[in-house]
MARKOL-705171 format. One record per residue: y negated, z negated, x of N, C-alpha, C, O in turn; chain; residue number from 1; residue in one letter. Coordinates in nm, 3 decimals. Atoms other than C-alpha are relative to their C-alpha. Example, Ala and Ser with C-alpha at 12.3 -4.5 7.8 and 13.67 -1.06 7.14 Angstrom:
// residues 2
ny:0.119 nz:0.000 nx:0.089 cay:0.450 caz:-0.780 cax:1.230 cy:-0.120 cz:0.000 cx:0.090 oy:-0.118 oz:-0.066 ox:0.194 cadena:A num:1 residuo:A
ny:0.119 nz:0.006 nx:-0.082 cay:0.106 caz:-0.714 cax:1.367 cy:-0.109 cz:-0.073 cx:-0.077 oy:-0.220 oz:-0.090 ox:-0.026 cadena:A num:2 residuo:S
// end
This chain:
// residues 61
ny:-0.108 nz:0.026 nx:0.093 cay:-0.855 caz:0.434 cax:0.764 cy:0.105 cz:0.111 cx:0.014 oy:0.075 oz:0.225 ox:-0.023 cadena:A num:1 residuo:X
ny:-0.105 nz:-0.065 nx:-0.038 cay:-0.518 caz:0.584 cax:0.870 cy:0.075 cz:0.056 cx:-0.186 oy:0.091 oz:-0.040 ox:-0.263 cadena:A num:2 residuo:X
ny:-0.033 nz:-0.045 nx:0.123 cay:-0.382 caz:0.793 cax:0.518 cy:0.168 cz:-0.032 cx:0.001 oy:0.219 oz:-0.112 ox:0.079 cadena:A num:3 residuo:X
ny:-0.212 nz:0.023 nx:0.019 cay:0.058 caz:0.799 cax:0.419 cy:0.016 cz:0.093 cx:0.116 oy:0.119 oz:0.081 ox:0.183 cadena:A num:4 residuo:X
ny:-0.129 nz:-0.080 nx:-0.068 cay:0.096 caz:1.080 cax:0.644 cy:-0.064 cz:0.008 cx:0.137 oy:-0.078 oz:0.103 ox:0.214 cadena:A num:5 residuo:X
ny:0.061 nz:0.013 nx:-0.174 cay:-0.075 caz:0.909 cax:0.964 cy:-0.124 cz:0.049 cx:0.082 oy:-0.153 oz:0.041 ox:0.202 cadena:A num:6 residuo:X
ny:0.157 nz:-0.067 nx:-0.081 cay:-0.427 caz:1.085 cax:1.006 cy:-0.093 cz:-0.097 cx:-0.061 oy:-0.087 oz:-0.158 ox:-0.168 cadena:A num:7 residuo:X
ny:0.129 nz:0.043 nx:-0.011 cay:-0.743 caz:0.947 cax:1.059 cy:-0.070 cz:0.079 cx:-0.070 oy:-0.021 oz:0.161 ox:-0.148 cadena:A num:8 residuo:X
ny:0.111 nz:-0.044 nx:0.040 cay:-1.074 caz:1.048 cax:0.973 cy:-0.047 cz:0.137 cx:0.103 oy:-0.122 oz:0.232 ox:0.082 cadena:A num:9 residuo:X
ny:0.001 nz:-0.100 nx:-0.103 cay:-1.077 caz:1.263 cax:1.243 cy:0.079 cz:0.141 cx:0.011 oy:0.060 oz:0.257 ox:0.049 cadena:A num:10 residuo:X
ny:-0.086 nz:-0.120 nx:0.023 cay:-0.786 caz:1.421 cax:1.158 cy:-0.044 cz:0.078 cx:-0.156 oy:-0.042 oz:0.201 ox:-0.148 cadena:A num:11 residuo:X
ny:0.074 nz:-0.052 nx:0.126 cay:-0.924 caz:1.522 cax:0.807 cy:-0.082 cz:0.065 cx:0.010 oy:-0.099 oz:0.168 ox:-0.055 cadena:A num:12 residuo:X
ny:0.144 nz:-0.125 nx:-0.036 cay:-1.241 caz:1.655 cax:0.962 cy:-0.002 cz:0.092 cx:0.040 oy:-0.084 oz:0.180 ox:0.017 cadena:A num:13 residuo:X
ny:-0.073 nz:-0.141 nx:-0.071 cay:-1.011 caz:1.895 cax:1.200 cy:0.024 cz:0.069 cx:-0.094 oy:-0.041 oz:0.171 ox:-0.119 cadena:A num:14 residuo:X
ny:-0.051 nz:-0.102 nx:0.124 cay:-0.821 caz:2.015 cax:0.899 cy:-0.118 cz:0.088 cx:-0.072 oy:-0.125 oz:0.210 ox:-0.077 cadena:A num:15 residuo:X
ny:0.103 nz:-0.092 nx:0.063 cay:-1.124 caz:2.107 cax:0.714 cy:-0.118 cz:0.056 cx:0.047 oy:-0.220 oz:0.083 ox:-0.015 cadena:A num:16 residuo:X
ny:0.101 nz:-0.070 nx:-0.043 cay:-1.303 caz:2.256 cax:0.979 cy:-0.160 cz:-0.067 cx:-0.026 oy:-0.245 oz:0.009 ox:-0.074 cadena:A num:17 residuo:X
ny:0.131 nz:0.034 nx:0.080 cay:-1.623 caz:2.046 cax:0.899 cy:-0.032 cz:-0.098 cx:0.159 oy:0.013 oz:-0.205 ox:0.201 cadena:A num:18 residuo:X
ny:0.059 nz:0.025 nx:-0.169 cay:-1.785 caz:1.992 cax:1.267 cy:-0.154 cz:-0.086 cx:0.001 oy:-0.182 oz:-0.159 ox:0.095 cadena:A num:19 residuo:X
ny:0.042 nz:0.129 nx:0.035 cay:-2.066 caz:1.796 cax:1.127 cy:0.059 cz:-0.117 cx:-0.007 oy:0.004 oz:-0.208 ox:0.054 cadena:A num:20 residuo:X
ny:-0.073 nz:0.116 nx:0.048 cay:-1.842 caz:1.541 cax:1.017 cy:0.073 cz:-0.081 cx:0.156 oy:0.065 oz:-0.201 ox:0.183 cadena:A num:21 residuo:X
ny:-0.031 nz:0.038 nx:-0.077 cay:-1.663 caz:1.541 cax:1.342 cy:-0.108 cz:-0.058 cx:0.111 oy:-0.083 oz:-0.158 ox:0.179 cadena:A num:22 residuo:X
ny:0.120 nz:0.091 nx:-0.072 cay:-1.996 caz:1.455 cax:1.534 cy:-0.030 cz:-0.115 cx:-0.032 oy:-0.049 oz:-0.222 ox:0.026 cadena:A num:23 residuo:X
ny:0.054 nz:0.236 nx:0.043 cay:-2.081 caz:1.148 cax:1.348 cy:0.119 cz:-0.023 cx:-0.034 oy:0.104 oz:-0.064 ox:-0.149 cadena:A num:24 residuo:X
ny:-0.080 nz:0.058 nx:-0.037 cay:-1.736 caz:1.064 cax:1.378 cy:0.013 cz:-0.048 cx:0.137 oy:0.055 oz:-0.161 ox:0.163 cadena:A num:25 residuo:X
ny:0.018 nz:-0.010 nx:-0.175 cay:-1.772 caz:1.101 cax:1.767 cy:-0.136 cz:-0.108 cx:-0.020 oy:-0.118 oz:-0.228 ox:0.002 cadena:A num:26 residuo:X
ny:0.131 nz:0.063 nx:-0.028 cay:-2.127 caz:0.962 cax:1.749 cy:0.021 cz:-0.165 cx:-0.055 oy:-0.020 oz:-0.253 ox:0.020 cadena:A num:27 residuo:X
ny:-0.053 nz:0.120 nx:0.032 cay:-2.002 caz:0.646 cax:1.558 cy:0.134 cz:-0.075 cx:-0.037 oy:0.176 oz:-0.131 ox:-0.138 cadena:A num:28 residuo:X
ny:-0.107 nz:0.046 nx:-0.036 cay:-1.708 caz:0.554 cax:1.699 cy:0.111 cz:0.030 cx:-0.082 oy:0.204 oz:-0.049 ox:-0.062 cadena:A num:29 residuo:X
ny:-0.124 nz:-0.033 nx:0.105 cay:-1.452 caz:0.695 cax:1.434 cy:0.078 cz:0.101 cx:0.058 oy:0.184 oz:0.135 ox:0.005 cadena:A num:30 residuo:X
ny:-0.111 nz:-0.092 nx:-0.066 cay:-1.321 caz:0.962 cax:1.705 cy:-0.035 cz:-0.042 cx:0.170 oy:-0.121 oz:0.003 ox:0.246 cadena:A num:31 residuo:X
ny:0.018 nz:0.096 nx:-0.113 cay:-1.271 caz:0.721 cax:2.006 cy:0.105 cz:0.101 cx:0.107 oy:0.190 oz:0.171 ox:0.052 cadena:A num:32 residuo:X
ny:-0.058 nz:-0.089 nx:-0.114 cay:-1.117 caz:0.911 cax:2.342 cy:0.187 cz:-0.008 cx:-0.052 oy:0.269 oz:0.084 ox:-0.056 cadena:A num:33 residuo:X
ny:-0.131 nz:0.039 nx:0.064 cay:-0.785 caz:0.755 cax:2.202 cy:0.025 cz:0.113 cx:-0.133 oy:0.094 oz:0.215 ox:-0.127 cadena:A num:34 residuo:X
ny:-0.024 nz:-0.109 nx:0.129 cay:-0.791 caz:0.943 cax:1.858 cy:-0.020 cz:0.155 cx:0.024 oy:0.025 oz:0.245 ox:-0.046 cadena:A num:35 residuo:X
ny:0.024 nz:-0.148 nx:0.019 cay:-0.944 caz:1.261 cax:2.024 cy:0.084 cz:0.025 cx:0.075 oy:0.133 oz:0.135 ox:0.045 cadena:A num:36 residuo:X
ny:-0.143 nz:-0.053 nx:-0.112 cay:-0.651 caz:1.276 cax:2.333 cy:0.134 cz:-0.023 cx:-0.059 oy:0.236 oz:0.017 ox:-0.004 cadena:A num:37 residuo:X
ny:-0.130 nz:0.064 nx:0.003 cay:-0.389 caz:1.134 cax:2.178 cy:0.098 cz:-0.051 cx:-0.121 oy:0.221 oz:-0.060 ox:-0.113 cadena:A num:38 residuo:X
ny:-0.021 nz:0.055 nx:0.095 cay:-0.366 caz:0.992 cax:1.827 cy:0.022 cz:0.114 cx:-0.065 oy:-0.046 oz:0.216 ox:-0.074 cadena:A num:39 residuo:X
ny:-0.048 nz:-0.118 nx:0.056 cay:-0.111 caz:1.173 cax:1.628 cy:0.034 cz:-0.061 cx:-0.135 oy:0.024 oz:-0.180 ox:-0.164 cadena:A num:40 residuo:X
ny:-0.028 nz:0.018 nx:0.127 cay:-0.006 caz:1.195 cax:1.287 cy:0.157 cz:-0.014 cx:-0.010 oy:0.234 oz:-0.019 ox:0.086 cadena:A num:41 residuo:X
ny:-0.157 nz:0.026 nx:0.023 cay:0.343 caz:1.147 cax:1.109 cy:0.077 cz:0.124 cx:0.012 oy:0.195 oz:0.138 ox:-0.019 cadena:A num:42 residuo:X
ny:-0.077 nz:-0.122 nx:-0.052 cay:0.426 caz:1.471 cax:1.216 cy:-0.004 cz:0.061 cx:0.129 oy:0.032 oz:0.173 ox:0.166 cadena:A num:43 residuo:X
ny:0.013 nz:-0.042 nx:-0.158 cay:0.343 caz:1.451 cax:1.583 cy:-0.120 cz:0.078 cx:0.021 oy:-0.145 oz:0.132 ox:0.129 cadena:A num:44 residuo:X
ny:0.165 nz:-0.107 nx:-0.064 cay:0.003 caz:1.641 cax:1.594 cy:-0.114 cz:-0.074 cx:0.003 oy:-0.129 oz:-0.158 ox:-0.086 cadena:A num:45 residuo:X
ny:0.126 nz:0.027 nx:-0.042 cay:-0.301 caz:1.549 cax:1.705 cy:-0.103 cz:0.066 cx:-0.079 oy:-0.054 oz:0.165 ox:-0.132 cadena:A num:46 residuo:X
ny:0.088 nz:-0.076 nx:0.073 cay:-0.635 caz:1.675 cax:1.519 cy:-0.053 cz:0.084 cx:0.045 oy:-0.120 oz:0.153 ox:-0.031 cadena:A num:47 residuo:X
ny:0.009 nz:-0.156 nx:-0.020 cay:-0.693 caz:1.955 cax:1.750 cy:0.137 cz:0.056 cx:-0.038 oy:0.149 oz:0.139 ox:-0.128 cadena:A num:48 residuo:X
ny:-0.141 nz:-0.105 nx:0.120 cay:-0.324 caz:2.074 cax:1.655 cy:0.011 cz:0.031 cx:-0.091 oy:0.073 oz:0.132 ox:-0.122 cadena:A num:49 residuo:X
ny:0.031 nz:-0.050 nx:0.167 cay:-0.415 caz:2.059 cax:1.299 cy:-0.080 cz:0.117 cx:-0.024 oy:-0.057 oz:0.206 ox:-0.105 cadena:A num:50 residuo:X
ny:0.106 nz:-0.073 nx:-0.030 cay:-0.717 caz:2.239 cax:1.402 cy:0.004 cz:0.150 cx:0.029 oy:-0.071 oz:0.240 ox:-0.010 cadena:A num:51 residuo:X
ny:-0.049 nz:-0.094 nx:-0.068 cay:-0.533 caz:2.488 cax:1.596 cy:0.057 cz:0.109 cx:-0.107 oy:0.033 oz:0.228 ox:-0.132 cadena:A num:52 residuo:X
ny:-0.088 nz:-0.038 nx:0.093 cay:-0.284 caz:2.517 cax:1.336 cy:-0.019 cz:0.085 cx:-0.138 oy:0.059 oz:0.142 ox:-0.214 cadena:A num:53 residuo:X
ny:0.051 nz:-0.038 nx:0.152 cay:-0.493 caz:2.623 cax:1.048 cy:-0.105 cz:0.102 cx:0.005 oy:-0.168 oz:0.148 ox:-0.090 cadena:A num:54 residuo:X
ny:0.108 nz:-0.077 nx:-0.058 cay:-0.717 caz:2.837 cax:1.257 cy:-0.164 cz:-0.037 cx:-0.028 oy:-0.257 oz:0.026 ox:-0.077 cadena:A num:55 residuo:X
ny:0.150 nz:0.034 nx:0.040 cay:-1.018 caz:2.645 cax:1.241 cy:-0.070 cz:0.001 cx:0.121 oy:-0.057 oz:-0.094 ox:0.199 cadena:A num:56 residuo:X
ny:0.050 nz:-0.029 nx:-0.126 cay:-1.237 caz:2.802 cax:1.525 cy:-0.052 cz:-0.103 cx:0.058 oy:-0.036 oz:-0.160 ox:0.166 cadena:A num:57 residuo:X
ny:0.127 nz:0.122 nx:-0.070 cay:-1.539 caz:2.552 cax:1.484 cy:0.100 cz:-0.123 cx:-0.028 oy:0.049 oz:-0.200 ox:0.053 cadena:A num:58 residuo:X
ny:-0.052 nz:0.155 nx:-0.091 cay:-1.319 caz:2.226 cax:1.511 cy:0.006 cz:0.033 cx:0.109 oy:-0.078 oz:0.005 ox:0.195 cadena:A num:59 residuo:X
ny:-0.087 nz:-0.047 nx:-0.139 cay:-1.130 caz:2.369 cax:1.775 cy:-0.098 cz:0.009 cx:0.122 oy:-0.071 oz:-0.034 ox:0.234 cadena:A num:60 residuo:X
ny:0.075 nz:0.015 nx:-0.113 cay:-1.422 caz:2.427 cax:1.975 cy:-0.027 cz:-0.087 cx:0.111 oy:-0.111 oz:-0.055 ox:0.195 cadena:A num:61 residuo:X
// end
């Protein structure tokens, strides 16, 4: 479920650093090669850029 300002579930899990979450997103299809290369938000970033952006080591990993 895409939110108002264009992120996924994926992108939510970057932001808050929560790397559990991003595995069983990965593990059941909620962070598809599409959402993890490519799928950006309404501000042009991707959920490692969020990731990046906010200094969240363990997403970023």
């Amino acid at each position: 479920m895409i939110d108002h300002n264009g992120r996924a579930p994926l992108h939510k899990a970057a932001m808050l650093d929560d790397v559990p979450l991003l595995d069983v997103l990965q593990l059941y299809g909620g962070a598809s090669s599409a959402t993890i290369d490519g799928a950006r938000d309404a501000d042009g970033f991707t959920a490692l850029m969020q990731a990046l952006l906010l200094n969240n080591t363990a997403a970023s990993d």
